[in-house]
C-alpha positions in Angstrom: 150.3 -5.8 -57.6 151.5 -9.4 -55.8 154.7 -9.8 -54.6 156.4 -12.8 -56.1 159.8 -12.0 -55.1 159.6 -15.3 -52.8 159.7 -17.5 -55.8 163.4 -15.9 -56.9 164.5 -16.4 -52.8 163.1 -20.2 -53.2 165.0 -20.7 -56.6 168.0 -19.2 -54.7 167.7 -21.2 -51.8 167.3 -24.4 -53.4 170.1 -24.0 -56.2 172.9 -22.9 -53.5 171.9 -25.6 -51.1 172.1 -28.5 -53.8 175.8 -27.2 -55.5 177.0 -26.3 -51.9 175.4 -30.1 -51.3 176.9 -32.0 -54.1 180.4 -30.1 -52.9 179.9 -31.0 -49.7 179.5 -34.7 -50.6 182.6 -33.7 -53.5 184.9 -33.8 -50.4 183.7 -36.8 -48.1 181.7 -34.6 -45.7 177.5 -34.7 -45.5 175.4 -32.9 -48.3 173.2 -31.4 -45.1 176.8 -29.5 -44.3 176.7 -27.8 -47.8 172.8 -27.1 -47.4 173.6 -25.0 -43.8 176.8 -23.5 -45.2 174.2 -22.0 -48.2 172.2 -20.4 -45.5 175.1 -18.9 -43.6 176.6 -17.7 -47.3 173.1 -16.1 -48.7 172.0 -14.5 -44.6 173.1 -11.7 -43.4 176.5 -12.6 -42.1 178.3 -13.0 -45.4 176.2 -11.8 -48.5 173.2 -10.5 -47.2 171.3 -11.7 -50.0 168.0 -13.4 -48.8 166.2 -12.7 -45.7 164.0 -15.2 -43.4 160.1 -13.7 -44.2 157.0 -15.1 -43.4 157.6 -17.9 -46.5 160.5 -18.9 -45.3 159.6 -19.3 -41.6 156.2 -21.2 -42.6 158.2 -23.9 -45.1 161.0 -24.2 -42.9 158.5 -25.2 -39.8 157.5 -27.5 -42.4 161.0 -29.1 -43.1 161.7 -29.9 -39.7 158.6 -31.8 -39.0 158.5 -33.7 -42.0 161.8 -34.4 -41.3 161.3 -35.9 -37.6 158.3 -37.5 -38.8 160.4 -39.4 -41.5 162.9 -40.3 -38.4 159.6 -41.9 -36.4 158.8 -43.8 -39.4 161.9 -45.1 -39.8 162.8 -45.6 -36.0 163.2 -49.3 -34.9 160.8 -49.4 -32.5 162.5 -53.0 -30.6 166.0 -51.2 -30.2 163.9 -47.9 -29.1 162.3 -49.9 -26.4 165.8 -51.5 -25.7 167.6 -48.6 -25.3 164.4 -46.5 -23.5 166.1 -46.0 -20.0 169.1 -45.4 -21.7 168.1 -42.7 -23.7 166.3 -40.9 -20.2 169.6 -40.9 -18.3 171.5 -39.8 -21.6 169.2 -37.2 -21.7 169.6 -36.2 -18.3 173.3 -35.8 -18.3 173.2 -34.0 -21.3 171.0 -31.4 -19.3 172.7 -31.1 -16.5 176.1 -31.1 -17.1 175.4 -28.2 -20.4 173.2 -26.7 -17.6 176.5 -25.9 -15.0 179.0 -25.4 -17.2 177.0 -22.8 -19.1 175.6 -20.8 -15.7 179.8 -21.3 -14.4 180.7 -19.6 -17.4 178.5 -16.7 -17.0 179.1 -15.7 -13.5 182.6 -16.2 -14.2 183.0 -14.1 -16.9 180.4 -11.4 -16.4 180.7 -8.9 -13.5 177.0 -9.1 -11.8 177.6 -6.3 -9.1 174.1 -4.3 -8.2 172.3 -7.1 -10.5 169.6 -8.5 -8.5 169.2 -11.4 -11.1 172.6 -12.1 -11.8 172.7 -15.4 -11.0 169.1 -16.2 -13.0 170.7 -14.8 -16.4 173.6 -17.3 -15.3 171.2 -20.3 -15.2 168.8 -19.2 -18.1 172.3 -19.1 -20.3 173.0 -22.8 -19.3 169.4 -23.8 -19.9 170.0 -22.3 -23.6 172.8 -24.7 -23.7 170.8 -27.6 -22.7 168.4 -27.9 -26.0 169.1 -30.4 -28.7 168.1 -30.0 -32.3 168.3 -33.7 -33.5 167.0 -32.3 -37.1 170.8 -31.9 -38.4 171.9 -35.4 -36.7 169.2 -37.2 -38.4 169.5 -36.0 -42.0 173.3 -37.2 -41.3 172.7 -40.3 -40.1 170.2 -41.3 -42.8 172.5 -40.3 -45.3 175.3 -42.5 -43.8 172.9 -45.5 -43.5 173.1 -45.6 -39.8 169.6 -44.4 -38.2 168.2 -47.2 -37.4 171.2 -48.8 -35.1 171.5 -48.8 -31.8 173.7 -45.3 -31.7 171.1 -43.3 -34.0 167.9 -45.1 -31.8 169.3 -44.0 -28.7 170.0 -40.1 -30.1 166.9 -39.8 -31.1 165.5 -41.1 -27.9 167.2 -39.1 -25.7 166.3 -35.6 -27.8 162.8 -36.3 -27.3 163.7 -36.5 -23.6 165.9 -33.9 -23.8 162.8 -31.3 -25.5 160.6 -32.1 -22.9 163.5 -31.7 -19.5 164.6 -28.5 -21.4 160.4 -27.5 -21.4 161.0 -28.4 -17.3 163.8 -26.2 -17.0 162.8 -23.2 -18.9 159.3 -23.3 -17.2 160.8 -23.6 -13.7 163.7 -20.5 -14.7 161.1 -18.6 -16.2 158.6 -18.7 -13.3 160.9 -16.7 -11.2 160.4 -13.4 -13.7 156.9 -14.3 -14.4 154.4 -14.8 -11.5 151.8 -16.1 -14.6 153.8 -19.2 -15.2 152.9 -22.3 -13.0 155.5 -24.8 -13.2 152.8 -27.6 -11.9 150.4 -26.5 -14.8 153.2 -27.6 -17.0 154.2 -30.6 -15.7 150.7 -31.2 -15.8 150.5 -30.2 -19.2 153.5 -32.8 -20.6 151.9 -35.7 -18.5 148.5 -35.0 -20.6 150.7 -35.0 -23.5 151.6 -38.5 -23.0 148.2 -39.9 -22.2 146.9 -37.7 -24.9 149.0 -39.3 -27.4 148.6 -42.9 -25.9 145.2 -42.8 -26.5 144.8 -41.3 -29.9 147.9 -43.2 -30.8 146.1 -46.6 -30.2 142.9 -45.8 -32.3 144.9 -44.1 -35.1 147.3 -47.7 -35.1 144.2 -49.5 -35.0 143.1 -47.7 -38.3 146.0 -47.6 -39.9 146.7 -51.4 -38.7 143.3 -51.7 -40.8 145.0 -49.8 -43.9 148.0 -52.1 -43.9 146.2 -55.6 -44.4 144.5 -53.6 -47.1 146.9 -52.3 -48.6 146.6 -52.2 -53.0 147.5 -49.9 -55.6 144.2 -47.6 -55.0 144.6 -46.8 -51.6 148.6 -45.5 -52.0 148.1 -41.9 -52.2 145.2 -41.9 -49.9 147.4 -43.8 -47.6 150.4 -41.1 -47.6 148.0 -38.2 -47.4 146.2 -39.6 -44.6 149.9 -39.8 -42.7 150.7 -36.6 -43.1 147.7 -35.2 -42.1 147.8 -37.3 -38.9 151.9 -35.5 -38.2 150.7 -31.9 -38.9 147.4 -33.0 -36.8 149.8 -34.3 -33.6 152.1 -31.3 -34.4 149.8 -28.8 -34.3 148.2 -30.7 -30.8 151.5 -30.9 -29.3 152.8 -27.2 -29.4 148.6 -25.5 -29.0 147.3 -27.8 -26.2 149.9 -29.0 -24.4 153.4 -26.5 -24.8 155.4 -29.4 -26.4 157.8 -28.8 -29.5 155.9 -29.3 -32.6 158.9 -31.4 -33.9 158.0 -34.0 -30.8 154.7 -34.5 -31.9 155.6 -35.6 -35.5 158.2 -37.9 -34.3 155.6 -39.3 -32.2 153.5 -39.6 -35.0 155.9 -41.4 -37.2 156.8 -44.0 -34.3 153.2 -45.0 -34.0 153.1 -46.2 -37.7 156.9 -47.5 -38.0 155.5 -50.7 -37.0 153.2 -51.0 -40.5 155.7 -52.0 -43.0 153.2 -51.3 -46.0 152.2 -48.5 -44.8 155.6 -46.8 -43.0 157.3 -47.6 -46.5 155.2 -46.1 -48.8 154.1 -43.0 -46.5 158.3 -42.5 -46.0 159.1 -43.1 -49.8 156.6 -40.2 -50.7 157.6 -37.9 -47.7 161.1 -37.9 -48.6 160.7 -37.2 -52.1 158.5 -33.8 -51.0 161.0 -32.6 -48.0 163.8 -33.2 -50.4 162.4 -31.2 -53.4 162.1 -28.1 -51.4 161.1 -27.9 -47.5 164.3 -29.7 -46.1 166.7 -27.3 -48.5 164.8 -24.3 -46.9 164.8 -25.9 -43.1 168.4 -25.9 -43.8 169.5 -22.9 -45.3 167.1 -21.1 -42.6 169.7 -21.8 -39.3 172.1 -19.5 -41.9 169.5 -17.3 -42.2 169.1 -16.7 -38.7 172.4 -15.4 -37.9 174.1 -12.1 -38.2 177.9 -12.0 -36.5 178.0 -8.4 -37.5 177.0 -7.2 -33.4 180.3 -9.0 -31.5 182.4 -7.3 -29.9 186.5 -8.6 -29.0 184.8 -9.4 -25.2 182.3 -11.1 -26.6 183.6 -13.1 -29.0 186.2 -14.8 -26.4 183.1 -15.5 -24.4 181.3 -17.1 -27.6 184.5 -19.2 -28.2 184.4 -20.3 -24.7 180.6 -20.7 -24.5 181.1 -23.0 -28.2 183.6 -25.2 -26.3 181.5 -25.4 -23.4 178.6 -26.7 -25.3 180.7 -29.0 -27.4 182.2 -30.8 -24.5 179.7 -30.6 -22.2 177.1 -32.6 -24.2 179.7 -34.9 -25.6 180.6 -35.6 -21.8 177.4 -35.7 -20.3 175.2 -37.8 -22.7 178.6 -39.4 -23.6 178.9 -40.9 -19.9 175.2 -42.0 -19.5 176.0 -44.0 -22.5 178.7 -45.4 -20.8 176.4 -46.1 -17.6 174.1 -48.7 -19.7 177.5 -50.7 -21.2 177.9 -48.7 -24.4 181.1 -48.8 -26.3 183.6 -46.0 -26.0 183.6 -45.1 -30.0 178.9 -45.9 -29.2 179.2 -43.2 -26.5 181.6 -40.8 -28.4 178.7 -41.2 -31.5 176.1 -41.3 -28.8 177.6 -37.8 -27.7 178.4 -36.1 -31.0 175.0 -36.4 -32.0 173.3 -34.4 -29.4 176.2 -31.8 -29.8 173.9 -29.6 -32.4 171.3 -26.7 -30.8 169.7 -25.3 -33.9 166.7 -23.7 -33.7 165.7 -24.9 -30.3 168.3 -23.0 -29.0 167.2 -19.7 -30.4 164.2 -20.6 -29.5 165.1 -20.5 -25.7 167.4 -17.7 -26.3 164.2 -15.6 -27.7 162.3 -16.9 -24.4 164.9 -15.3 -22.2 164.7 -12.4 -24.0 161.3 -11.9 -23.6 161.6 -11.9 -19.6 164.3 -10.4 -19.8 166.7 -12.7 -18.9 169.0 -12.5 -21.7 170.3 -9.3 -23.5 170.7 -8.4 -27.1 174.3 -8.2 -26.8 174.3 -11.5 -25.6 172.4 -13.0 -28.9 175.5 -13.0 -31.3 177.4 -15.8 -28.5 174.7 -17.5 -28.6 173.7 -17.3 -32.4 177.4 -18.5 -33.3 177.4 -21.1 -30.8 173.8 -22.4 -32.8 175.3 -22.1 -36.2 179.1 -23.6 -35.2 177.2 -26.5 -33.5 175.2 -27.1 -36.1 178.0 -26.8 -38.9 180.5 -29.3 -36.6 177.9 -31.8 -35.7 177.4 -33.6 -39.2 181.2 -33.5 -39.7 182.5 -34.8 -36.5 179.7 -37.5 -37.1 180.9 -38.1 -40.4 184.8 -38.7 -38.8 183.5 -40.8 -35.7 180.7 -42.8 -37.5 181.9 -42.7 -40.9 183.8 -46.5 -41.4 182.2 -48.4 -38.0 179.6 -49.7 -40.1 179.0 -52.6 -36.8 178.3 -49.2 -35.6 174.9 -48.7 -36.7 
């Protein structure tokens, strides 16, 4: 007999994430805080109700890229190319000063006598600290009106940078436990990526150029389907051929039709409406899914606390002064810095890297679970506070 228990989870899911949502926006803060706080409630940390299964994991994957793809398409591509150099040396800082503080940290606090790779698991844990989920920051910009300004342009920027420094520096701390890893392959590998999608990029502009001079009322839904095939198309590419983030590759697709105003507008109109009627509510309630508190010890939950600060700050520092280095504002900077603040699933993502080589420990996934889940709870809020009434912001 089949198994439609997923259907109750889904009806779950998107019930609790739309009350916790309307709550949320009850009491001035973003719906997409209500949506996370659904996940943590319904996961195995509070209630224990719903599990992340196959279902889950394969709509989720889909959330997140319709939901960069959406931010491509609505990306400003003349204050993108304005704020390009910007966003490399935001990104930078925010690699490198995450990168020390997070290694300091951990050779601080941990005792690595007769550990011949002490100082490695001290690096990999500030590499973890580098990634960026931008997901979380988009969804609260959009809903604040403020994505396409010169804050949410160089954010978004800047964590497309960031995905492809932290590929650099988990490839480089990775080759030193695994002789099959070849950093120059890699690098190799993200410079294809770039040609790769310059030159499909201009024949699938050129086509969908075409499909915007056309544009009637018979061609819309041919029109939308056709972009979202493209995103899932570069998506799939990006992570399979060349070891980029999946999420990169739809952004990527989006900014190569945000230029199209018949086309971007309708394609965005109908992806929204889809993400919000069920993948987005499940890409959100999965980071609450994900975690489980119940493993942390006293010891480990003062280094948590410490490591949570640590990432706070240390993004909000680093990206916060490359802002400042290309003539930012202080409150631009602060925004600039807030936004990256969020790790998400990227994080885990690294974290389950380390793991596999042996570089992290289990009893070091609950610090860096509630460090994901705090930094993605705080991130819309503290947005919300600095971003909330500087409309000249934007």
């Amino acid at each position: 007999m089949e198994n439609y228990s997923f259907l109750l989870v889904l009806a779950i899911i998107l019930l609790s994430t739309k009350v916790l949502g309307l709550i949320s926006g009850k009491v001035n803060m973003p719906q997409v805080v209500g949506a996370l706080v659904a996940g943590l409630v319904l996961g195995p940390s509070v209630l224990n109700l719903v599990t992340e299964d196959s279902v889950i994991t394969v709509l989720s994957e889909i959330g997140v890229i319709m939901l960069m793809f959406s931010a491509g398409l609505e990306t400003d591509l003349q204050e993108l190319k304005k704020t390009g150099v910007a966003s490399f040396v935001i990104a930078l800082a925010g690699v490198i000063v995450p990168l020390i503080g997070g290694a300091a940290l951990y050779l601080i606090w941990f005792n690595g006598e007769g550990d011949p790779q002490h100082f490695l698991k001290a690096i990999f844990v500030g590499v973890i600290l580098t990634a960026t989920s931008v997901s979380i920051t988009v969804e609260t910009l959009r809903e604040m009106g403020k994505l396409q300004g010169k804050v949410g342009v160089a954010i978004l920027g800047a964590a497309v940078i960031d995905d492809i420094l932290g590929i650099i520096a988990l490839t480089i701390v990775s080759s030193f436990t695994d002789p099959d890893v070849q950093i120059a392959s890699v690098l190799l590998k993200i410079v294809l990526f770039f040609v790769f999608i310059a030159v499909v990029g201009f024949f699938v502009y050129k086509y969908f150029q075409h499909l915007n001079r056309v544009f009637n009322e018979k061609m819309h839904r041919r029109v939308a389907i056709y972009g979202l095939a493209f995103c899932f198309l570069l998506s799939y590419c990006s992570e399979t051929f060349f070891g980029v983030a999946d999420i990169t590759g739809a952004y990527f697709a989006g900014l190569l039709l945000c230029n199209l105003p018949n086309v971007r507008n309708y394609v965005s109109r109908k992806i929204d409406i889809s993400a919000y009627m069920l993948f987005s509510p499940v890409f959100f309630a999965s980071v609450g899914l994900k975690t489980d508190l119940s493993g942390l010890t006293v010891n480990l939950l003062i280094f948590a606390l410490l490591l949570l600060v640590i990432a706070i700050v240390s993004k909000i520092i680093g990206c916060g002064l490359g802002a400042k280095m290309f003539h930012f504002t202080n409150h631009e900077a602060l925004s600039v810095g807030v936004g990256m603040v969020s790790r998400g699933e990227v994080a885990l993502i690294v974290a389950q890297k380390g793991a596999a080589s042996g570089l992290v420990s289990d009893s070091l996934f609950g610090p860096v679970i509630l460090v994901v889940i705090v930094t993605t709870l705080i991130t819309p809020v503290l947005l919300k506070i600095i971003m909330g009434d500087k409309k000249t912001t934007a």
